[in-house]
Every structure is written in C-alpha cells, then in structure tokens.
N, CA, C and O atoms as CSV, one atom per row, in Angstrom:
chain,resi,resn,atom,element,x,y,z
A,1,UNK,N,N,17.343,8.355,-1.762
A,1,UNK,CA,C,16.440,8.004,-2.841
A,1,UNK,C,C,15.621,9.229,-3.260
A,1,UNK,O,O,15.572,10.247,-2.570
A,2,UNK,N,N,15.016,9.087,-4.364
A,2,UNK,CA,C,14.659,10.286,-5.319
A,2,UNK,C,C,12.797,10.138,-4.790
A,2,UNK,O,O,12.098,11.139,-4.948
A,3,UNK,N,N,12.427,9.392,-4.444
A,3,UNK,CA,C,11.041,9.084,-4.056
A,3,UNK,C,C,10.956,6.929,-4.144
A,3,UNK,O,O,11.736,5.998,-3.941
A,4,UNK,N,N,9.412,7.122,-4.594
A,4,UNK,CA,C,8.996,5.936,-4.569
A,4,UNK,C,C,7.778,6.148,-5.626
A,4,UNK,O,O,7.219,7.204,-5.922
A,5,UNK,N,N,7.522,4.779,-6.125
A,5,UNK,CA,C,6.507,4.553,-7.211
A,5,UNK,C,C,6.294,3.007,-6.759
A,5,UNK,O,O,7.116,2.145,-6.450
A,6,UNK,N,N,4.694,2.981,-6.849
A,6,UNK,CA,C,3.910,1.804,-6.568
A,6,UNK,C,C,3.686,1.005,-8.425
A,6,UNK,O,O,3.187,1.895,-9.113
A,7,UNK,N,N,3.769,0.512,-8.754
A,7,UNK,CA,C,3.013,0.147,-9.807
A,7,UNK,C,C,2.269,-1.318,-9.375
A,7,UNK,O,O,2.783,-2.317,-8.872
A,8,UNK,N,N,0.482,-0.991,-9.870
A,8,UNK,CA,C,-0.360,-2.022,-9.760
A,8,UNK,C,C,-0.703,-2.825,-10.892
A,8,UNK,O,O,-1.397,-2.189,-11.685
A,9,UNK,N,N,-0.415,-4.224,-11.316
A,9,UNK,CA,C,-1.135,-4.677,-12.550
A,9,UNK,C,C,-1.861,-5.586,-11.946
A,9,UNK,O,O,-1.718,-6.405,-11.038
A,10,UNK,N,N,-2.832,-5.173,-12.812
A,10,UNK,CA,C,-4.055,-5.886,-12.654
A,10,UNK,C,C,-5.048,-6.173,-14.199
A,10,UNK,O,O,-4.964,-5.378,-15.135
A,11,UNK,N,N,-5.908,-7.348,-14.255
A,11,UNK,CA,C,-6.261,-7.847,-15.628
A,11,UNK,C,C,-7.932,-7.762,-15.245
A,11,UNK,O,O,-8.290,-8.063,-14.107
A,12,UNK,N,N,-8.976,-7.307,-16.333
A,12,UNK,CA,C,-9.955,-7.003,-16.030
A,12,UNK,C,C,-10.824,-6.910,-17.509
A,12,UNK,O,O,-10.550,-6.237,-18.503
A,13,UNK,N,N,-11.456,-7.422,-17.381
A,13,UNK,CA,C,-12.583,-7.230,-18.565
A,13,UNK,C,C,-14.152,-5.996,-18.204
A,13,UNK,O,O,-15.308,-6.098,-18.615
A,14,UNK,N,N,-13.795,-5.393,-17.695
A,14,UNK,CA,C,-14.855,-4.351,-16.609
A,14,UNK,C,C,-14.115,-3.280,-16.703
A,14,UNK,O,O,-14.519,-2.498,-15.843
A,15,UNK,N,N,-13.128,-2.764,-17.370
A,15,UNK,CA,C,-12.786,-1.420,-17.318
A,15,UNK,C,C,-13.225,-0.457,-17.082
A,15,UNK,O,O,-12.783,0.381,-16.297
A,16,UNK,N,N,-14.778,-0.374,-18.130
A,16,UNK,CA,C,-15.639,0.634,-17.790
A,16,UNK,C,C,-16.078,0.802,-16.214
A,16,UNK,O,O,-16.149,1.968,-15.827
A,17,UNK,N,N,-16.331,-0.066,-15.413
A,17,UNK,CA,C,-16.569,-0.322,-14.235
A,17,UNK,C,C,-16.021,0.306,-13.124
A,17,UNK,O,O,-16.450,0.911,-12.142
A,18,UNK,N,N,-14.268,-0.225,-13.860
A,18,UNK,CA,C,-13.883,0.416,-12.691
A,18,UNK,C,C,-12.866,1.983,-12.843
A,18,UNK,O,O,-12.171,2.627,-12.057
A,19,UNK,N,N,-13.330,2.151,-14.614
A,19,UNK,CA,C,-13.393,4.123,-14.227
A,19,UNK,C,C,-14.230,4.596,-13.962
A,19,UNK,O,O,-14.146,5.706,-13.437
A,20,UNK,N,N,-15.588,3.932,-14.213
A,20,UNK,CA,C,-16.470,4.726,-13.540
A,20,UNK,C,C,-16.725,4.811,-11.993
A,20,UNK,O,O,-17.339,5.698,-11.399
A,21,UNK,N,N,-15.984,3.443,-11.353
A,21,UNK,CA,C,-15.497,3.349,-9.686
A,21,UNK,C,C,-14.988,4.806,-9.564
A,21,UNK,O,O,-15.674,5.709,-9.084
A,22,UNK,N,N,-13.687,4.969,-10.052
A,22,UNK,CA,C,-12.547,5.287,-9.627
A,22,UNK,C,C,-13.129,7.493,-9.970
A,22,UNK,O,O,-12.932,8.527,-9.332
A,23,UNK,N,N,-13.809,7.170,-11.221
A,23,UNK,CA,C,-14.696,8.646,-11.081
A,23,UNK,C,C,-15.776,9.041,-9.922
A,23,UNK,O,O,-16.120,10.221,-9.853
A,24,UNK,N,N,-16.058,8.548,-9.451
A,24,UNK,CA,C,-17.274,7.929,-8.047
A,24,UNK,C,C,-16.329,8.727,-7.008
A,24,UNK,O,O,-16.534,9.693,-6.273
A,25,UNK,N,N,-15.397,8.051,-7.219
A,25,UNK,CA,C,-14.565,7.834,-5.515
A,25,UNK,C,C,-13.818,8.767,-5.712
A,25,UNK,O,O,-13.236,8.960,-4.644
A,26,UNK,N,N,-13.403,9.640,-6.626
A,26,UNK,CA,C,-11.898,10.265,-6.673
A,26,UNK,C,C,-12.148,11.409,-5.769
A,26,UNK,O,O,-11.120,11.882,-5.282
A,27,UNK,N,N,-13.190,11.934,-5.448
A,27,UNK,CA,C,-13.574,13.315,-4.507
A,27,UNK,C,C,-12.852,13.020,-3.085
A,27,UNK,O,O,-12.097,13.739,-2.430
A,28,UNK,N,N,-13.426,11.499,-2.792
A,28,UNK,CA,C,-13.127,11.392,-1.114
A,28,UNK,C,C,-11.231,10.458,-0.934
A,28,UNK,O,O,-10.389,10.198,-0.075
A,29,UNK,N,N,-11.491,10.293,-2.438
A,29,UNK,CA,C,-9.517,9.357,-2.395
A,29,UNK,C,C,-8.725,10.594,-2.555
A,29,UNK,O,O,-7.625,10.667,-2.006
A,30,UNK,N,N,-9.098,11.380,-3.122
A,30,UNK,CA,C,-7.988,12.695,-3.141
A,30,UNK,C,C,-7.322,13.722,-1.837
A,30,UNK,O,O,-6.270,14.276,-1.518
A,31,UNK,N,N,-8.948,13.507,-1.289
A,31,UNK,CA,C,-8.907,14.471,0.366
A,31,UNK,C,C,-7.998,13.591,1.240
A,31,UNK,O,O,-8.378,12.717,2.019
A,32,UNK,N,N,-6.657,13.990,0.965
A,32,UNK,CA,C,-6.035,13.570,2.295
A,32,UNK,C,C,-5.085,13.013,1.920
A,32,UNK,O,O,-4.195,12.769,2.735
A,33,UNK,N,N,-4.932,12.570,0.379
A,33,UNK,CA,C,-3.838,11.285,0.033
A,33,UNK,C,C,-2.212,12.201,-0.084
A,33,UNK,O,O,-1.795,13.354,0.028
A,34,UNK,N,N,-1.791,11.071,-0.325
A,34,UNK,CA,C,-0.213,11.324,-0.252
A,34,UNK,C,C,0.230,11.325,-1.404
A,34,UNK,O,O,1.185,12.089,-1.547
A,35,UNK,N,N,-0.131,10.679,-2.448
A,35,UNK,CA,C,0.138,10.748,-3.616
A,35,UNK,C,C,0.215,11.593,-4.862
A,35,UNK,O,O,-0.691,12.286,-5.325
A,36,UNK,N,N,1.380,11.438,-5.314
A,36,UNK,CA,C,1.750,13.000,-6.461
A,36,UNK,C,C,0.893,13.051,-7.650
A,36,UNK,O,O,0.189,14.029,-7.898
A,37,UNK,N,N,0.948,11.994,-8.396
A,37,UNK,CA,C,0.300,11.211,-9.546
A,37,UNK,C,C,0.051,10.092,-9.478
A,37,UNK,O,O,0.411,9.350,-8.564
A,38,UNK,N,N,-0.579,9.797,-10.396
A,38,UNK,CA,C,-1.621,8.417,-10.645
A,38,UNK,C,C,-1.471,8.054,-12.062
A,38,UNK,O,O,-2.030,8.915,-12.742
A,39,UNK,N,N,-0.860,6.984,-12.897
A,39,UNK,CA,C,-1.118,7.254,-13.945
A,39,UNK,C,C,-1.468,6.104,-14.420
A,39,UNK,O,O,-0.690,5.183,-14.175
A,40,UNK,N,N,-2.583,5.818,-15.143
A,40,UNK,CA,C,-3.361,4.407,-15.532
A,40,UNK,C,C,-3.215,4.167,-16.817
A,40,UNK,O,O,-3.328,5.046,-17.671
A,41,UNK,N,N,-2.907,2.745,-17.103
A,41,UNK,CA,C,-2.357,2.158,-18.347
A,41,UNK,C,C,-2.741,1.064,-18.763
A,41,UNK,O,O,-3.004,0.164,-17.966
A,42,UNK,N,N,-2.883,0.864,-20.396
A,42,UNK,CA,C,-3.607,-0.356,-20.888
A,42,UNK,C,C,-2.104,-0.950,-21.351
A,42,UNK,O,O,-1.177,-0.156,-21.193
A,43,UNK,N,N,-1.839,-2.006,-21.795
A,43,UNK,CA,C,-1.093,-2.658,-22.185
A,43,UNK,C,C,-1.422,-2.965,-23.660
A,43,UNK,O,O,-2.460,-3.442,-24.119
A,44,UNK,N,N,-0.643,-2.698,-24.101
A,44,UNK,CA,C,-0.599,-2.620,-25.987
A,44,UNK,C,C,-0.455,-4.257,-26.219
A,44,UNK,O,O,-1.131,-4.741,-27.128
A,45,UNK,N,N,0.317,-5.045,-25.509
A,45,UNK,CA,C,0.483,-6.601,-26.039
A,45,UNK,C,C,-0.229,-7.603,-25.614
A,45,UNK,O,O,-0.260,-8.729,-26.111
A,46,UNK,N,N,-0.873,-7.178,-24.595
A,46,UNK,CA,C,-1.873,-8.153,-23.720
A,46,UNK,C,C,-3.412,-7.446,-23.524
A,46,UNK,O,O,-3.564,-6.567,-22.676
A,47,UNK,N,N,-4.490,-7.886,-24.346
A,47,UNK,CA,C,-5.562,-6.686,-24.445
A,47,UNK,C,C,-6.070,-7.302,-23.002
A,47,UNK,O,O,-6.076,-8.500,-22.721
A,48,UNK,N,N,-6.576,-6.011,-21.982
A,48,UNK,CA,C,-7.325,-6.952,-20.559
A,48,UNK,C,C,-6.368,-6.453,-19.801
A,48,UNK,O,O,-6.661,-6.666,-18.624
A,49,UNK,N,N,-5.224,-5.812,-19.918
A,49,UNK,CA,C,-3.992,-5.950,-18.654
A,49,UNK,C,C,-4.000,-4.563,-18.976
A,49,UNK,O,O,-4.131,-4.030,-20.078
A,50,UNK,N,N,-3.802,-3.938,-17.581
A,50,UNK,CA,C,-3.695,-3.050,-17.165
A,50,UNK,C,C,-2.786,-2.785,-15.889
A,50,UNK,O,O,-2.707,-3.592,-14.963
A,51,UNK,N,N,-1.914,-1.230,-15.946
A,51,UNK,CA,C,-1.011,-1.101,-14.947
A,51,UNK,C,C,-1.273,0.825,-14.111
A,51,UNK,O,O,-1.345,1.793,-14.868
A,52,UNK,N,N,-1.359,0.977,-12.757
A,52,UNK,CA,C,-1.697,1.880,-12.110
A,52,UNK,C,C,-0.490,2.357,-11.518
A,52,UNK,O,O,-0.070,1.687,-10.575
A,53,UNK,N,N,0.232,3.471,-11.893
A,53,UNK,CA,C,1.218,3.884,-11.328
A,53,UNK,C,C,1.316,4.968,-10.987
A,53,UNK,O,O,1.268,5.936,-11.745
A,54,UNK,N,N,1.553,5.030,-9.151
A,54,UNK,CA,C,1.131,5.725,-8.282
A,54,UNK,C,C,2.841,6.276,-7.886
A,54,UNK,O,O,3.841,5.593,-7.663
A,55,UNK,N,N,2.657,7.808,-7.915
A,55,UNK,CA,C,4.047,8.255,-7.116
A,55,UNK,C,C,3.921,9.214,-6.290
A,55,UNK,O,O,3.014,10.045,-6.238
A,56,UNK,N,N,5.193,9.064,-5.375
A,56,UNK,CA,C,4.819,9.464,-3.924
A,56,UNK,C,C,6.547,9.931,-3.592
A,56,UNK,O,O,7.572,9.598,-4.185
A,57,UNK,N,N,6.378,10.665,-2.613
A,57,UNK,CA,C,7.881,11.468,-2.046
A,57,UNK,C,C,8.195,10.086,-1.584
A,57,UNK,O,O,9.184,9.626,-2.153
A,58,UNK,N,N,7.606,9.248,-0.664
A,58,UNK,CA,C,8.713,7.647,-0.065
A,58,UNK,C,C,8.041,6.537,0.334
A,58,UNK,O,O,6.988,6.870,0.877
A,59,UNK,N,N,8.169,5.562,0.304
A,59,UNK,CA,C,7.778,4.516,0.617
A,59,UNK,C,C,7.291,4.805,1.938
A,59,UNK,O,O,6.732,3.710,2.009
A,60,UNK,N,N,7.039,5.293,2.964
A,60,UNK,CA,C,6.196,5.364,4.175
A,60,UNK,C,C,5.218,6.196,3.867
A,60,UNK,O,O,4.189,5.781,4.400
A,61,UNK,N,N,4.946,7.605,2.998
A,61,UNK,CA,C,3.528,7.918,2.387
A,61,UNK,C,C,3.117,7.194,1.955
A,61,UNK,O,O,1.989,6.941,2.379
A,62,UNK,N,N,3.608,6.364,0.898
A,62,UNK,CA,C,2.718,5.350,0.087
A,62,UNK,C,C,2.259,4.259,1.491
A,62,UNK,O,O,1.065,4.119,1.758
A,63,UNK,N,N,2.861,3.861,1.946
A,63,UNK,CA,C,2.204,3.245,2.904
A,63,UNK,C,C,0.596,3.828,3.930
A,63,UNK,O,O,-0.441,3.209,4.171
A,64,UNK,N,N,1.047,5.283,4.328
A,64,UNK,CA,C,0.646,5.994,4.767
A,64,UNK,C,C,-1.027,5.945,3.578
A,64,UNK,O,O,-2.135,5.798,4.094
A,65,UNK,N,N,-0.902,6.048,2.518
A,65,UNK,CA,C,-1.932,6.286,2.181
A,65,UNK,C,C,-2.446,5.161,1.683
A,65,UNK,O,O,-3.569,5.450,1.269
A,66,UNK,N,N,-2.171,3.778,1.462
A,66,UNK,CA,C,-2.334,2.700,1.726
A,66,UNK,C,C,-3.422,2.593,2.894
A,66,UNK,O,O,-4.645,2.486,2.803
A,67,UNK,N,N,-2.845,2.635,3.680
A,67,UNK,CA,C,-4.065,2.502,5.046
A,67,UNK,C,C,-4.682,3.490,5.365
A,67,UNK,O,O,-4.969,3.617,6.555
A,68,UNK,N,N,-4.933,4.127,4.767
A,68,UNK,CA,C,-6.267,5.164,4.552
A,68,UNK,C,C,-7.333,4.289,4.360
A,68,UNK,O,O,-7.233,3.254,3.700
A,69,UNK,N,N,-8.574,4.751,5.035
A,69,UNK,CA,C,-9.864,3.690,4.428
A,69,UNK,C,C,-10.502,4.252,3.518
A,69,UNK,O,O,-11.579,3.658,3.568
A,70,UNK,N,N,-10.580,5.028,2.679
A,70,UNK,CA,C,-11.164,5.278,2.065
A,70,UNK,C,C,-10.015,4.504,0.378
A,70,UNK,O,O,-10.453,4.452,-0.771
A,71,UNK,N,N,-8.717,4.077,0.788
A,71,UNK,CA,C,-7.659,3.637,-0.186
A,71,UNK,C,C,-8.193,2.106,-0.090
A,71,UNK,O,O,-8.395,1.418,-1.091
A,72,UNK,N,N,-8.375,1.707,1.101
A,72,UNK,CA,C,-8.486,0.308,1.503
A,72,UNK,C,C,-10.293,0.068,0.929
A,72,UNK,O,O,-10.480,-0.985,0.319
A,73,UNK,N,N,-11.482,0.958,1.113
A,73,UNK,CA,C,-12.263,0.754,0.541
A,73,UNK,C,C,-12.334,0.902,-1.370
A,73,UNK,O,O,-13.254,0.667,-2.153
A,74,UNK,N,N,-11.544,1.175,-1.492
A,74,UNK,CA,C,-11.979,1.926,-3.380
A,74,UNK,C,C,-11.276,0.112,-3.907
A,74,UNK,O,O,-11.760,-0.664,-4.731
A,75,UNK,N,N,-9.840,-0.077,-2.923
A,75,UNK,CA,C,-9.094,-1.677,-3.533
A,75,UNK,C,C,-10.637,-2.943,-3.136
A,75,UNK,O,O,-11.372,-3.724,-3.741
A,76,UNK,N,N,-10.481,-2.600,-2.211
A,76,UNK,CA,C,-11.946,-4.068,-2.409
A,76,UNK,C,C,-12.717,-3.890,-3.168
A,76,UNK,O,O,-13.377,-4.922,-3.049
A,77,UNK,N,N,-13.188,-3.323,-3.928
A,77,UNK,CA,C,-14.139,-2.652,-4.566
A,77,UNK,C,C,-13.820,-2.764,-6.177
A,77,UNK,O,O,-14.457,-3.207,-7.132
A,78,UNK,N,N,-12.447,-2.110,-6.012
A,78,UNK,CA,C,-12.067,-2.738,-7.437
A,78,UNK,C,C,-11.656,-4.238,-7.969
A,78,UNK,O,O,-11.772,-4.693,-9.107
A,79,UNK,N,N,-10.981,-5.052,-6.416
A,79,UNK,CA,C,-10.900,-6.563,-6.603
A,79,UNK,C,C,-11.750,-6.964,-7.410
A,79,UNK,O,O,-11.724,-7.621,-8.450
A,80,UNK,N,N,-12.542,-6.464,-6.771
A,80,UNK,CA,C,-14.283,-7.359,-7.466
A,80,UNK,C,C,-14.495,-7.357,-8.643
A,80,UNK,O,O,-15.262,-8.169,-9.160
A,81,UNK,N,N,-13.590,-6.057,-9.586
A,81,UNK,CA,C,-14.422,-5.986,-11.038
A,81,UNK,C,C,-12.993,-6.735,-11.883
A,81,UNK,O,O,-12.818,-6.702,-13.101
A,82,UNK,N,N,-12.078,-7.390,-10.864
A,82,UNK,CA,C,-10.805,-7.789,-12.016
A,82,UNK,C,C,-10.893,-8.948,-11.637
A,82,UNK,O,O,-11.144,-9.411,-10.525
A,83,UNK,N,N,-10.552,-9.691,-13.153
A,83,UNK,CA,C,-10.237,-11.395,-13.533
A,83,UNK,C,C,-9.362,-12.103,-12.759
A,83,UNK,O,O,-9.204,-13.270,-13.118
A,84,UNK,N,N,-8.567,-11.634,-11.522
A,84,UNK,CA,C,-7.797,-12.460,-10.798
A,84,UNK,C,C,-7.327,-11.276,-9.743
A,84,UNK,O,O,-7.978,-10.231,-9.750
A,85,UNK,N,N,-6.497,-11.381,-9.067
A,85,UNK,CA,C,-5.534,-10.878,-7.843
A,85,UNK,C,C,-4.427,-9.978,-8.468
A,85,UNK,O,O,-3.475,-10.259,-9.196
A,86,UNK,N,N,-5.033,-8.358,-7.743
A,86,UNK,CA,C,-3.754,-7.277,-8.622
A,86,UNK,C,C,-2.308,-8.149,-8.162
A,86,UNK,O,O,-2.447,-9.115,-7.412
A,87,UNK,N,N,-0.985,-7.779,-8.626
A,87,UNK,CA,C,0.010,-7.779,-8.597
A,87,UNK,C,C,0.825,-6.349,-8.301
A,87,UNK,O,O,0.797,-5.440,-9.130
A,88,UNK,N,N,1.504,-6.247,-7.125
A,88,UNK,CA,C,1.980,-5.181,-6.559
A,88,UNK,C,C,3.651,-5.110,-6.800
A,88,UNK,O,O,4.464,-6.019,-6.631
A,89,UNK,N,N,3.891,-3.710,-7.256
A,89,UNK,CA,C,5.562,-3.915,-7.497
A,89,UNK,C,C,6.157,-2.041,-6.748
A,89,UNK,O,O,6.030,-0.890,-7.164
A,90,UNK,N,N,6.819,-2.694,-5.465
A,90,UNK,CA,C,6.696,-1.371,-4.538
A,90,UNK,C,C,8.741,-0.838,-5.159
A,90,UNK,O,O,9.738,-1.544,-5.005
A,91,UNK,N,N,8.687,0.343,-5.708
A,91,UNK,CA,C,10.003,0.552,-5.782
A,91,UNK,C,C,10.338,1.861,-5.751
A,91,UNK,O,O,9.553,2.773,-6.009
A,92,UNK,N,N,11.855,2.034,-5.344
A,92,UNK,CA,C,12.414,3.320,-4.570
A,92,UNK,C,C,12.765,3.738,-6.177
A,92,UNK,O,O,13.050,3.008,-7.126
A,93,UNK,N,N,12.653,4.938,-6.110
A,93,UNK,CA,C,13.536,5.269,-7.364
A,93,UNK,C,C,14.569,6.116,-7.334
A,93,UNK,O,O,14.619,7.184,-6.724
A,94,UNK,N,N,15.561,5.523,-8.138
A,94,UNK,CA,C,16.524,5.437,-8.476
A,94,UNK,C,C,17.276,6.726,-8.650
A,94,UNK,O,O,18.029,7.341,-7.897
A,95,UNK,N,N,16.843,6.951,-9.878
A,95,UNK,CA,C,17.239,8.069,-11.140
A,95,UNK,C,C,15.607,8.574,-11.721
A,95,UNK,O,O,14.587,7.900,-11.869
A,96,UNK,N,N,15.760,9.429,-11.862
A,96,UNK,CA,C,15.121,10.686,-12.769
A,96,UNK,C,C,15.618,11.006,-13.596
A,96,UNK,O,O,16.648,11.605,-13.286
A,97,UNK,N,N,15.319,10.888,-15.444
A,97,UNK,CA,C,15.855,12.440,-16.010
A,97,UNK,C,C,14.543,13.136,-16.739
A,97,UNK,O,O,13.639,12.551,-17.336
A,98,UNK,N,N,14.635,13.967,-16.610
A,98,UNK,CA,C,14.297,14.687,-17.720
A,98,UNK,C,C,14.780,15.270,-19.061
A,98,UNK,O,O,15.872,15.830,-19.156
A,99,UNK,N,N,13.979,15.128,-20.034
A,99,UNK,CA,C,14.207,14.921,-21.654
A,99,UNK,C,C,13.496,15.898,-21.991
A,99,UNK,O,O,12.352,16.102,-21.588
A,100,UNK,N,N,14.105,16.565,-22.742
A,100,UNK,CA,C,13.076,17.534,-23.551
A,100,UNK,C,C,12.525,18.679,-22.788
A,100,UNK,O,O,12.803,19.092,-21.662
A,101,UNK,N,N,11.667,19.094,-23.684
A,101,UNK,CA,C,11.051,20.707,-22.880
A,101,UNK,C,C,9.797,20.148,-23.087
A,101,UNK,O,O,8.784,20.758,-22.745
C-alpha cells in the first residue's frame, strides 16, 4: 500500500470555535505527530458538514498518533463544539497520481 488517509466528517454550527480550538492546540498537536497533512473541508451541498483529512505513511502511525494525548485531548474538545458524533472513514490507499505541474 501507498500509505493511509483518515477522513473525519463531522457537522457543526461552531466552526469558528473549533478553528480557533485547533489554532490554540496546533503548537503541542504538531510536536510529535505522525501525520503528513491535514486538510479541512466545508462541503459545498450540505452547509454545517465538514470533512478532516489526515495522511499518514500507514495505518499503525495513524493509530500511533491517535493515542497520543494531546490527539485524544484536542477530539474531546472538539466533540463538544459539533451537532452530533464525528464519523470516521480509515483507508489504505490505493493509487496516487499526479496531474499536472
């Protein structure tokens, strides 16, 4: 496998909330993590829904940085500012291409 990518959706009327969480915390979530990128997304068809997609060399870093507490403190934290229970979608990937310059 080529790596792994987490994608989180989650629905929230507190956005501001929780970038300004996620600006707070990013000093002590960065020191140490496993993760390549992060890339955060609104949803064009559903206003409120939002998706966090996290990539990583394999599914045992992502785990690995999963149970980090400072990963496990920033998720409770953000529970709190979203309209229901994130939705987790853990997958190996596949294929890569690259397009363009």
């Amino acid at each position: 496998m080529a790596g792994f990518v987490q994608i989180i959706e989650f629905k929230t009327s507190r956005i501001d909330e929780i970038e300004a969480l996620a600006n707070e915390r990013s000093p002590q979530m960065q020191a140490g993590s496993t993760v390549h990128r992060v890339t955060i997304t609104a949803d064009r068809d559903r206003p409120g829904y939002y998706f966090t997609i996290a990539e990583f060399d394999s599914y045992e870093t992502a785990m690995e940085n999963s149970n980090r507490p400072e990963t496990s403190e920033f998720a409770a934290q953000m529970v709190k500012l979203c309209d229901g229970p994130p939705k987790f979608y853990n997958l190996d990937v596949y294929r890569v291409m690259e397009v363009g310059s």
